[in-house]
C-alpha positions as CSV (number, residue, x, y, z in Angstrom):
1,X,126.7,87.0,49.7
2,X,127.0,85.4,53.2
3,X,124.2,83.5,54.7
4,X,123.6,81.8,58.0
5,X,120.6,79.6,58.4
6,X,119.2,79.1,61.6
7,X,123.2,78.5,63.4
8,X,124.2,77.2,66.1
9,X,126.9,76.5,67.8
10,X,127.2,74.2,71.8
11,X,130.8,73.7,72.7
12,X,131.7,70.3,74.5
13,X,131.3,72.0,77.8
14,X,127.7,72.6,77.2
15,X,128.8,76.7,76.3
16,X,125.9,78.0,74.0
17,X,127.8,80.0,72.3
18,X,125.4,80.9,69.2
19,X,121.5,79.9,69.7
20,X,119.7,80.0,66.4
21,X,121.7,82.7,64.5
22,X,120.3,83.9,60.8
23,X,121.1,86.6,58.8
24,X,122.4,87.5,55.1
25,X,125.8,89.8,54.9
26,X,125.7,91.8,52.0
27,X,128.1,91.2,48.9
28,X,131.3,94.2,48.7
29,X,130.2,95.4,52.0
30,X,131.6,95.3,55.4
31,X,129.4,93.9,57.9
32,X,130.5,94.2,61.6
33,X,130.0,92.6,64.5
34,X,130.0,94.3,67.8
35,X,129.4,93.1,71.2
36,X,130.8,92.6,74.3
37,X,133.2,89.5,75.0
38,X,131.6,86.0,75.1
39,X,128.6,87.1,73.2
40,X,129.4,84.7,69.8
41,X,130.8,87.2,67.4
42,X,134.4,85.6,67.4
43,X,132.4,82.1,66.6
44,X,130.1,83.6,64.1
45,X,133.4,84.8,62.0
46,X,135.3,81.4,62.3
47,X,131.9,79.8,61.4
48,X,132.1,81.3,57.7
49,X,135.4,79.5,57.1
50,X,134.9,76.2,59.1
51,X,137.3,76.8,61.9
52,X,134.6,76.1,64.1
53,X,132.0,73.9,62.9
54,X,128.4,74.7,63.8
55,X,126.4,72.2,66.1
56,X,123.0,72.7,63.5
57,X,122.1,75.1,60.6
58,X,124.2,76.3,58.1
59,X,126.3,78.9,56.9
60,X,126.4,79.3,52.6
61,X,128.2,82.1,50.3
62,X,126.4,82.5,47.2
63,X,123.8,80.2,47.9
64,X,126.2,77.4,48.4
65,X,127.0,74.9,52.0
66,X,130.5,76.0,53.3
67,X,130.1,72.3,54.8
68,X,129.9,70.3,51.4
69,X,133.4,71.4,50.6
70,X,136.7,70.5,51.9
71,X,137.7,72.6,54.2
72,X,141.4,73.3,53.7
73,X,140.5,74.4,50.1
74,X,138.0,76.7,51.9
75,X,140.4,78.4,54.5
76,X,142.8,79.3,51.5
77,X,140.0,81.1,49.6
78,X,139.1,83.3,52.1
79,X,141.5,85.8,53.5
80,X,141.9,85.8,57.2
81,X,143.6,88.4,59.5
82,X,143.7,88.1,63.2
83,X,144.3,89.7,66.6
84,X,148.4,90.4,66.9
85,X,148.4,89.3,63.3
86,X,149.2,85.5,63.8
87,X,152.5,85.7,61.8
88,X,154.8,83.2,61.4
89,X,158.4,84.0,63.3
90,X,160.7,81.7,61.4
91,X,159.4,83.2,58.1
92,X,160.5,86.6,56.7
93,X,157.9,88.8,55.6
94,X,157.7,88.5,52.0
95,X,157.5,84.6,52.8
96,X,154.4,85.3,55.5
97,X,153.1,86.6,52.5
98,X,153.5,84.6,49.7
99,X,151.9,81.4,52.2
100,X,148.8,81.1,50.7
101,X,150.2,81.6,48.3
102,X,153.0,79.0,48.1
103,X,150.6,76.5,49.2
104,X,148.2,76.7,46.5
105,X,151.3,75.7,44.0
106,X,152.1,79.2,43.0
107,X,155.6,79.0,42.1
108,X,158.3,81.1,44.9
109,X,159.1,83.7,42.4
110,X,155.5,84.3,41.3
111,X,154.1,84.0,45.1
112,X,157.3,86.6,46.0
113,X,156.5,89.2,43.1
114,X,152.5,89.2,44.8
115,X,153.7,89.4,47.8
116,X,155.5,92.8,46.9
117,X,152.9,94.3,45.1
118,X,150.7,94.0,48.3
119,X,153.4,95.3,50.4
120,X,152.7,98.7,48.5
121,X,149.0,97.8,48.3
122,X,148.9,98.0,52.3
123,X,151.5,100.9,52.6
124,X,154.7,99.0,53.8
125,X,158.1,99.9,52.4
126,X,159.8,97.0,50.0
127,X,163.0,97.6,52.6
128,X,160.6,95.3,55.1
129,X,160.3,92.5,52.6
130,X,163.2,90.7,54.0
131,X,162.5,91.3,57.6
132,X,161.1,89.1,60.0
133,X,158.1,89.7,62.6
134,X,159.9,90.6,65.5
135,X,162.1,93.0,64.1
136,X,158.5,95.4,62.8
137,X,156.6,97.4,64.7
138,X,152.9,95.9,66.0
139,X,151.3,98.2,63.3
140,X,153.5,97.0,60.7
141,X,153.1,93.5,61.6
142,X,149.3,94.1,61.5
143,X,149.9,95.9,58.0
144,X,151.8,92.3,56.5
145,X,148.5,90.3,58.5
146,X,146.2,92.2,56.3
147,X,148.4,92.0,53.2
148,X,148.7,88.0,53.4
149,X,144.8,87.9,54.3
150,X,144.6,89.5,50.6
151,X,147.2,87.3,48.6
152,X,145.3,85.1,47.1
153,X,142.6,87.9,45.9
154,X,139.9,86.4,48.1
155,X,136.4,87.4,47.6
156,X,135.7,87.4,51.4
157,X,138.5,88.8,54.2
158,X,137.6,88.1,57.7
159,X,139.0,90.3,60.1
160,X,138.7,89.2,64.0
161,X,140.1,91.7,66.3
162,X,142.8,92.8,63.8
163,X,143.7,96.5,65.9
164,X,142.9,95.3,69.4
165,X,146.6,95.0,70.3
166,X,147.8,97.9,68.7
167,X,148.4,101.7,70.3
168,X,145.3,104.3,69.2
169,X,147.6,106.0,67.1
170,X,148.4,103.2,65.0
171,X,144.6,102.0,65.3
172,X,143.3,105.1,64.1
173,X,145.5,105.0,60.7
174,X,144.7,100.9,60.7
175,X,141.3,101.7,60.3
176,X,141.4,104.5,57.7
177,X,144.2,102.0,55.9
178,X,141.0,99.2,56.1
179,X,138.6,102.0,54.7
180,X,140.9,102.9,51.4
181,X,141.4,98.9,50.8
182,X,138.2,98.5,50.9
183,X,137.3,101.2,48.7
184,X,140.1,99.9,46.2
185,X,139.7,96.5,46.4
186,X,135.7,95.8,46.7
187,X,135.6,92.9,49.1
188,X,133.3,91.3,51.5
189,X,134.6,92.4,54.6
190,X,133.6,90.4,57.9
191,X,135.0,92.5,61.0
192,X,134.6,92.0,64.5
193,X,135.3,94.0,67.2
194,X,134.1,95.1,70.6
195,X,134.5,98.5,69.9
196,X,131.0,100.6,68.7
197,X,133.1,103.4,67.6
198,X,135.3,101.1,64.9
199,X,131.7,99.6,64.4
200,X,130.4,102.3,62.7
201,X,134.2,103.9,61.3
202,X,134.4,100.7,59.1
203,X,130.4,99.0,59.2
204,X,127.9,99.4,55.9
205,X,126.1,97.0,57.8
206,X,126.5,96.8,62.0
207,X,125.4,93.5,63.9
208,X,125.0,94.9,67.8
209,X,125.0,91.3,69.6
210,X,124.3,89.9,73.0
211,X,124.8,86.7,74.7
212,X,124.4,83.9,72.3
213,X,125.2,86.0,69.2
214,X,121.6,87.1,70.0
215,X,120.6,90.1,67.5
216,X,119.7,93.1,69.4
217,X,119.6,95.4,66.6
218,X,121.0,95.5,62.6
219,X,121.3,98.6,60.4
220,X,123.6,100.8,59.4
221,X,125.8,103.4,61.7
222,X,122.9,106.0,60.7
223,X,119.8,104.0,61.3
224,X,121.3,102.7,64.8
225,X,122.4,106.0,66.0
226,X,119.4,107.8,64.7
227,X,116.8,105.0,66.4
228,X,118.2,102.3,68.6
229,X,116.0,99.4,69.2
230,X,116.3,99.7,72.6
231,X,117.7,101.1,75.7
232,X,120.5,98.4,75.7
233,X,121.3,99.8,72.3
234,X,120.9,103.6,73.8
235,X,123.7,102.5,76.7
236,X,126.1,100.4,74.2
237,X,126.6,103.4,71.7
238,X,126.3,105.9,74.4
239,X,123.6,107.5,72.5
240,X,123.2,110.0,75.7
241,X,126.9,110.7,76.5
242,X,130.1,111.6,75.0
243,X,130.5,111.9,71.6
244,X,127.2,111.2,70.2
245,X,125.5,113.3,72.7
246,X,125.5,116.4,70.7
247,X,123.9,120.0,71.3
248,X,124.3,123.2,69.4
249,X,126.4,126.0,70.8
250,X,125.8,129.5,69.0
251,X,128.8,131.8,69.4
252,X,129.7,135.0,67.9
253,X,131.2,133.6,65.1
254,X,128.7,131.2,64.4
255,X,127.2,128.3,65.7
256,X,129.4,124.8,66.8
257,X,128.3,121.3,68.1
258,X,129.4,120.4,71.1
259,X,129.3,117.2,73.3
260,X,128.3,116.2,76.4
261,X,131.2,117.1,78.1
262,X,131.3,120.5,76.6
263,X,134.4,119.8,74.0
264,X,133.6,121.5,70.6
265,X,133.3,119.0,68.0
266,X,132.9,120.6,64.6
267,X,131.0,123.7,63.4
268,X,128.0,124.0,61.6
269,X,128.9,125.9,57.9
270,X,126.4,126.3,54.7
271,X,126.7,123.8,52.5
272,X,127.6,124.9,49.0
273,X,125.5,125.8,46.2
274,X,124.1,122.8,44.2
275,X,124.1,122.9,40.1
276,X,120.6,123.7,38.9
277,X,118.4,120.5,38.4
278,X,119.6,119.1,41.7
279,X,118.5,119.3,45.2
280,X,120.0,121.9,47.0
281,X,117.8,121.3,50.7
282,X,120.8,119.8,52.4
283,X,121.9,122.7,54.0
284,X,122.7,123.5,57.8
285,X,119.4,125.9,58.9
286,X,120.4,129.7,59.6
């Protein structure tokens, strides 16, 4: 578990970037934050492993001060994966693996034979290994960003940004990659973005922020969409347009949902018959 107590966080320039920031992140769930840019999410995230040190409060995991410790030692126990995935040129890709790795005195071979394994783990050929960043793709380098976040097995991966600089194409199968790892692998996920829609793809717990990390609202996709706190909440998910603006259309082969624009988004079909002894009222009305 993740805790920040009271945080915050005045840059030299007098920027208030965080103004009194608490809350608890859930153990083995992914807690996002969302908001636009400049509103403290970016500092929040860096805050957990020290990469920016808060002005007051404190951040702990498991009930223990991220300040007490050193900090280096910190950084390589939590995994890390960034915007346009921060690897290193010179290195090949098994080496920008094996990092961590490597400098937590794991010997090459051993660092190399984990640094395969996650290769597989994060769906990228064993042809790349040998490869260097700019001869892969953007999503594969984002693929071998998230693979060295998880070399070292960290309980905690923080993930800042990590498809912002990616196509949608490659986003879309990013995020549904980050979704089966996280199924698999049972970590607690840290994700920011600006993006409400990969907010609530990837979010058991969503953080909607405003300026000075400022909490507008905190819930899951289902209790935010279903009753926003407010009608700055209403006009950041765009609870009355697009996509989540949804009507029933009833055509002569049943009925559809539809958004605002008119575009048919799924159909409405009976659910199937539950086994006696359990609740069977979760079916679409007639």
């Amino acid at each position: 578990m993740i805790e920040f107590r009271n945080v915050t966080k005045r840059f030299p320039d007098g920027t208030l970037a965080v103004d009194d920031f608490s809350l608890v992140l859930p153990s083995r769930k992914t807690t996002v934050f969302v908001g636009s840019s400049g509103c403290g999410k970016t500092t929040l995230l860096r805050m957990i492993n020290r990469m920016v040190e808060p002005t007051s409060g404190d951040v702990e995991i498991d009930g223990e001060s991220v300040l007490t410790g050193d900090p280096v030692a910190l950084r390589r126990r939590i995994g890390y994966v960034m915007q346009n995935s921060g690897l290193m040129p010179h290195f090949t890709v098994i080496d920008n693996v094996a990092t961590v790795l490597r400098l937590n005195g794991v010997k090459r071979a051993a660092a190399h034979e984990r640094a395969r394994e996650l290769l597989t783990t994060v769906g990228l050929d064993q042809a790349l290994a040998d490869r260097y960043p700019s001869q892969l793709s953007g999503g594969q380098q984002q693929r071998v960003g998230v693979a060295r976040g998880l070399a070292a097995d960290p309980n905690i991966l923080l993930m800042d940004e990590p498809f912002g600089a990616v196509d949608p194409i490659v986003r879309a199968d990013l995020q549904q990659e980050t979704l089966r790892l996280q199924h698999e692998l049972d970590k607690t996920v840290v994700f920011v973005t600006h993006d409400i829609d990969e907010a609530f793809l990837l979010g058991d717990q969503v953080v909607i922020l405003d300026k000075g990390a400022r909490v507008v609202q905190v819930g899951s996709p289902s209790e935010i969409i279903e009753n926003p706190a407010d009608e700055f909440v209403s006009a950041f998910i765009g609870a009355d347009r697009g996509r989540r603006a949804l009507h029933l259309k009833h055509t002569p082969r049943g009925t559809v949902v539809v958004d605002s624009e008119g575009r048919t988004q799924g159909a409405i079909v009976d659910a199937p018959e539950a086994p006696m002894g359990e609740d069977s009222t979760a079916k679409a009305a007639p």
